[in-house]
N, CA, C and O of each residue as an XYZ file, in Angstrom:
248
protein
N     -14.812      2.911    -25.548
C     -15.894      2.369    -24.756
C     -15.319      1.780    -23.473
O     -14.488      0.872    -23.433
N     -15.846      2.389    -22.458
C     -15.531      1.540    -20.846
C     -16.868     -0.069    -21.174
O     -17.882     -0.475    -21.741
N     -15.645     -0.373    -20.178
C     -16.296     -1.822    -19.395
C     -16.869     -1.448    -18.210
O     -16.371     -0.669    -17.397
N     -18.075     -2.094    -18.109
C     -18.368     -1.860    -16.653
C     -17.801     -3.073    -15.707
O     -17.842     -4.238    -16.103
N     -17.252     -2.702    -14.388
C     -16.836     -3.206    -13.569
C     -18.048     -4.097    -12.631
O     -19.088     -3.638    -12.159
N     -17.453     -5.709    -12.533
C     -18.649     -6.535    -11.749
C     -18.118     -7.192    -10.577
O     -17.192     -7.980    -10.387
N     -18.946     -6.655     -9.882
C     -19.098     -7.425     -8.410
C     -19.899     -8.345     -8.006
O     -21.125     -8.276     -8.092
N     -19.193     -9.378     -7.482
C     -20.199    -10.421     -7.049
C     -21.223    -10.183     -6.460
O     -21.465     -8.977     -6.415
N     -22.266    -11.100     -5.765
C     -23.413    -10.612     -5.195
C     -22.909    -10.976     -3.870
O     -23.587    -10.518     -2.951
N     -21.987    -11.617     -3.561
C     -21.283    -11.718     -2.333
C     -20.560    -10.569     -1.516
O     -20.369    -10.505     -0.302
N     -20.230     -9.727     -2.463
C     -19.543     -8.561     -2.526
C     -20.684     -7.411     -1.588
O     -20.614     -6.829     -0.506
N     -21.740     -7.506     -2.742
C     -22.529     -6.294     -2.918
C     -23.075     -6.700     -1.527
O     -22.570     -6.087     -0.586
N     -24.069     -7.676     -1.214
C     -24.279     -7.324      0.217
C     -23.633     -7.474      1.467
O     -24.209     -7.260      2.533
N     -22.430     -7.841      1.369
C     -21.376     -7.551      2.213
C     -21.405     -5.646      2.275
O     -21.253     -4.816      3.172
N     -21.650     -5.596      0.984
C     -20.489     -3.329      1.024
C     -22.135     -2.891      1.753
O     -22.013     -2.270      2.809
N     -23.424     -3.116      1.361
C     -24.324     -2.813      2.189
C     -24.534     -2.633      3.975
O     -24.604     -1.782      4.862
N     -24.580     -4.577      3.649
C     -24.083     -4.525      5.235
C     -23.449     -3.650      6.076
O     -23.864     -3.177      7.134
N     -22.179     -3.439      5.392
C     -20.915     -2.529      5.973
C     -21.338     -0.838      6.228
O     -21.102     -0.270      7.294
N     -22.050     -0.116      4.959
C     -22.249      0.565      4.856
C     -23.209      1.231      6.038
O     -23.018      2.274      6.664
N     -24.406      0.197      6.143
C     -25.662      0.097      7.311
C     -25.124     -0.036      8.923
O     -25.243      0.854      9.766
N     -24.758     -0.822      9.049
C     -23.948     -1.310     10.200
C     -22.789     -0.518     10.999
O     -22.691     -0.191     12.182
N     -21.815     -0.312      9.693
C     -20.432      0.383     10.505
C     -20.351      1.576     10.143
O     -19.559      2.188     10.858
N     -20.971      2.411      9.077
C     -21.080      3.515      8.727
C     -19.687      3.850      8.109
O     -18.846      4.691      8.430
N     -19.713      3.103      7.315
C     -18.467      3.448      5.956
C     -18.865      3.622      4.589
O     -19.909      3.096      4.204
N     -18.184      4.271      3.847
C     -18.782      4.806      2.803
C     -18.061      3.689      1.413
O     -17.009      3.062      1.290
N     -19.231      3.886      0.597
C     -19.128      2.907     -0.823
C     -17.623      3.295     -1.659
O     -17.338      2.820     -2.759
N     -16.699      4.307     -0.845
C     -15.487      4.581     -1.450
C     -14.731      3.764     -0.854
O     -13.998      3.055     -1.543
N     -14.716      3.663      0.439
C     -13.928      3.108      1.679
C     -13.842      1.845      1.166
O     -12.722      1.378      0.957
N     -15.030      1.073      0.876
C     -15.341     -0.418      0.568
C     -14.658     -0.756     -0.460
O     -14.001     -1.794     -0.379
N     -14.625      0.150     -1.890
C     -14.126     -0.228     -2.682
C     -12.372      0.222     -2.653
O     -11.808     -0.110     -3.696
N     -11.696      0.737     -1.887
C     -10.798      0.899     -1.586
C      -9.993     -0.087     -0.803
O      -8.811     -0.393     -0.961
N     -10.909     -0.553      0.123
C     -10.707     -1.582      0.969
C     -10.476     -3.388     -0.505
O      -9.598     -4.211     -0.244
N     -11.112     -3.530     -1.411
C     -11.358     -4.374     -2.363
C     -10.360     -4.215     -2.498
O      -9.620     -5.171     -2.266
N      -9.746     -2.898     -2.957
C      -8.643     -2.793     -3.890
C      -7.274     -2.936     -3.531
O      -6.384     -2.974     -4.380
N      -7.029     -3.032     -2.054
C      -5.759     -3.062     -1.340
C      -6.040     -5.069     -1.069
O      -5.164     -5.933     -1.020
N      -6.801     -5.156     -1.007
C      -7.149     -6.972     -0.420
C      -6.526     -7.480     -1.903
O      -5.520     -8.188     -1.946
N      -7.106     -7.120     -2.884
C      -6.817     -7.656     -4.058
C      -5.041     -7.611     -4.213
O      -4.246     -8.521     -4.447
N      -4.847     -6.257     -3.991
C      -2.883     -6.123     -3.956
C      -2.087     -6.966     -3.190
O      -1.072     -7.508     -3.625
N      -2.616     -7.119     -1.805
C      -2.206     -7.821     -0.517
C      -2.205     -9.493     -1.495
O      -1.099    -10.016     -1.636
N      -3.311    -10.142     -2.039
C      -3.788    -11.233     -2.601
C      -2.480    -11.722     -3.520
O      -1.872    -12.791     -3.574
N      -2.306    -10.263     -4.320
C      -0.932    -11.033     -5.739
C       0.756    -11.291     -5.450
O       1.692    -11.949     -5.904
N       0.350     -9.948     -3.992
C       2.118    -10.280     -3.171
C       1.858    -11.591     -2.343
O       2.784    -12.306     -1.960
N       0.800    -11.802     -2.145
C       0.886    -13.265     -1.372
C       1.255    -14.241     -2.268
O       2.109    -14.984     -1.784
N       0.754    -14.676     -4.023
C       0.832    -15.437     -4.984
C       2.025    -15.611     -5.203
O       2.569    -16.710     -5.303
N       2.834    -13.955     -5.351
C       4.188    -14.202     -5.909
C       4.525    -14.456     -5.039
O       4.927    -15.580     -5.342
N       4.789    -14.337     -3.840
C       5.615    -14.665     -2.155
C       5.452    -16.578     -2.499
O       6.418    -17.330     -2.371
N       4.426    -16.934     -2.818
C       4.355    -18.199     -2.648
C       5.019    -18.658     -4.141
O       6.133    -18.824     -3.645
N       5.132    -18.834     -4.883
C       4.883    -19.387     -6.148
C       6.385    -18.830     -6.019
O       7.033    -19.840     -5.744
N       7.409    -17.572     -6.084
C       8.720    -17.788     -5.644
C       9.344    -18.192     -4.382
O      10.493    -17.773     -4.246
N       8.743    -19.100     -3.156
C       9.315    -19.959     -2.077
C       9.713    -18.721     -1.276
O      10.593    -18.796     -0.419
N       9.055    -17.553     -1.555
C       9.551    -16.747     -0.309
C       9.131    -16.564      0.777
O       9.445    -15.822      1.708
N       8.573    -17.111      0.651
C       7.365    -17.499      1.860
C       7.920    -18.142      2.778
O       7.461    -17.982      3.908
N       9.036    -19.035      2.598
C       9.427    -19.650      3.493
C      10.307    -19.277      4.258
O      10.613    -19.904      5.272
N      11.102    -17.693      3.717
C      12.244    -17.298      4.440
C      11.230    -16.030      5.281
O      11.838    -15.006      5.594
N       9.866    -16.101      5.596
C       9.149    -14.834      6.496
C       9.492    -15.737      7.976
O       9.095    -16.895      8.105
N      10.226    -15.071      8.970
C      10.441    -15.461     10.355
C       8.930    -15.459     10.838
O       7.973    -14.699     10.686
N       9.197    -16.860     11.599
C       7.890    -17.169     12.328
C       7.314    -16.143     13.306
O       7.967    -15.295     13.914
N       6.155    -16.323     13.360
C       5.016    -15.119     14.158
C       4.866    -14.370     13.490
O       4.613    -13.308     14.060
N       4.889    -14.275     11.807
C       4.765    -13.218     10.903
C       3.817    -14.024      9.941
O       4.030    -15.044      9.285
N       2.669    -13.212     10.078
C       1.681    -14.112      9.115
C       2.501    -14.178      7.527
O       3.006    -13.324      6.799
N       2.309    -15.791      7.444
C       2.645    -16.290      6.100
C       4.102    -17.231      6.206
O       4.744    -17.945      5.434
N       4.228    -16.735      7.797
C       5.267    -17.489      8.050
C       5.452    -18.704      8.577
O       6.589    -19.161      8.690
C-alpha cells in the first residue's frame, strides 16, 4: 500500500499561483520542492557540523 503524499495548503496555492502566472508546469513545481528540500538538509548538516563557518565570505551561508 502507497502513502499518499501531503502538501500544505501553503504549498498548493503557491504551485497554482505559479502555474497561472509564470506558466510552469505541476512537474517543475514539484521538482523545484524537491531540490529546496535537498538544498534545506546540506544546510542542517553544514550547520550542526560548524561548517558553515569555514564558507569564505560573500558566499551565502557564509
Amino acid at each position: 500500500m502507497t502513502t499518499r503524499r501531503k502538501f500544505s495548503r501553503e504549498f498548493k496555492l503557491e504551485a497554482v499561483r505559479l502555474v497561472k502566472e509564470q506558466d510552469i508546469s505541476v512537474a517543475e513545481i514539484l521538482a523545484l520542492k524537491k531540490e529546496i528540500r535537498k538544498l534545506k538538509a546540506a544546510r542542517d548538516i553544514l550547520k550542526k557540523d560548524g561548517a558553515s563557518s569555514s564558507v569564505p565570505a560573500g558566499v551565502p551561508g557564509g
